[in-house]
C-alpha positions as CSV (number, residue, x, y, z in Angstrom):
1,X,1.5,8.0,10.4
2,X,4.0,5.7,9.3
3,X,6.2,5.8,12.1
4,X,2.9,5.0,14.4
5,X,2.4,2.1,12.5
6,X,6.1,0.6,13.1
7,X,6.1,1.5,16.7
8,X,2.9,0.4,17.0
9,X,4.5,-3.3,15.7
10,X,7.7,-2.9,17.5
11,X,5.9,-2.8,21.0
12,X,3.3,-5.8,19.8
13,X,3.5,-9.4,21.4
14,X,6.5,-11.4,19.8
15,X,3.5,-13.9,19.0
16,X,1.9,-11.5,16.8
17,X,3.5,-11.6,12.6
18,X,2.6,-8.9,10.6
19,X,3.1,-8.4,7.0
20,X,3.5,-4.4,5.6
21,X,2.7,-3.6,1.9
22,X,2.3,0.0,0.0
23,X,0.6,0.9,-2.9
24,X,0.5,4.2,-4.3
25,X,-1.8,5.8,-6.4
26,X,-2.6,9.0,-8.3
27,X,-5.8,10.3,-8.9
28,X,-5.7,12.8,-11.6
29,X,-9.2,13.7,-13.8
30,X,-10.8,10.7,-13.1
31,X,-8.0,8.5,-14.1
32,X,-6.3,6.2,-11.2
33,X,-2.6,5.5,-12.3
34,X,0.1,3.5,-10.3
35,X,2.6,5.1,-9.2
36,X,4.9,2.1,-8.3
37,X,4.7,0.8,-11.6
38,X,3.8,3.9,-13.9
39,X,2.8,1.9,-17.2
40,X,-0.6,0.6,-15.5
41,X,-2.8,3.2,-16.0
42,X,-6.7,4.2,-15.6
43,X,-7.0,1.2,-13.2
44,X,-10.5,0.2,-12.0
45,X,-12.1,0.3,-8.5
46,X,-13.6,-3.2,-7.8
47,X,-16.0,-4.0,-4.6
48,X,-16.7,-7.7,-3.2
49,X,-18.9,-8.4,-0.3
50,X,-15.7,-10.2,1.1
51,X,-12.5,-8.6,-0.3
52,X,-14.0,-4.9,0.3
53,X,-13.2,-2.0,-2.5
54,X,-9.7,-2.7,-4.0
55,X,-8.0,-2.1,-7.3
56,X,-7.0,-4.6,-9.4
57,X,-3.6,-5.4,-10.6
58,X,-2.4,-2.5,-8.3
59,X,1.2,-2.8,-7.5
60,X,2.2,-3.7,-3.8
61,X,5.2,-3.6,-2.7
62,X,6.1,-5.5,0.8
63,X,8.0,-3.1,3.6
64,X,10.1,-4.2,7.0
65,X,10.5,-0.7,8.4
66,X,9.8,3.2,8.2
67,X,12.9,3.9,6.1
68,X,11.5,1.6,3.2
69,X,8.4,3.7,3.1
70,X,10.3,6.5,2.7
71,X,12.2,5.6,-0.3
72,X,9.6,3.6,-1.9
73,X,7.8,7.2,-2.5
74,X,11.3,9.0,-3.6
């Protein structure tokens, strides 16, 4: 899956910008903890008509290529 996603932006139009962030999470008995930044824990699910379901104060983290993702979740 996430080499699909960088090939899919390697062969887009040079016109195109996209930006790639990662958030990991862990669902454990009801409790949603970040895994990126491991002292937020029991976050909240939110939903807004025009932000969609999201989770506040989640940690993103931005990423330029496959290899990033791959660390990031070492």
């Amino acid at each position: 899956m996430v080499r699909t996603v960088f090939t899919r932006i390697e062969s887009a139009q040079d016109t195109i910008e996209f930006q790639v962030k990662v958030s990991m999470i862990e669902i454990y008995m009801e409790k949603i903890r970040d895994l990126l930044d491991t002292s937020k824990t029991d976050l909240k699910i939110h939903e807004e008509k025009g932000k969609g379901v999201y989770m506040a104060d989640l940690t993103e983290q931005y990423i330029s290529d496959e290899r990033e993702v791959f660390q990031t979740m070492k």
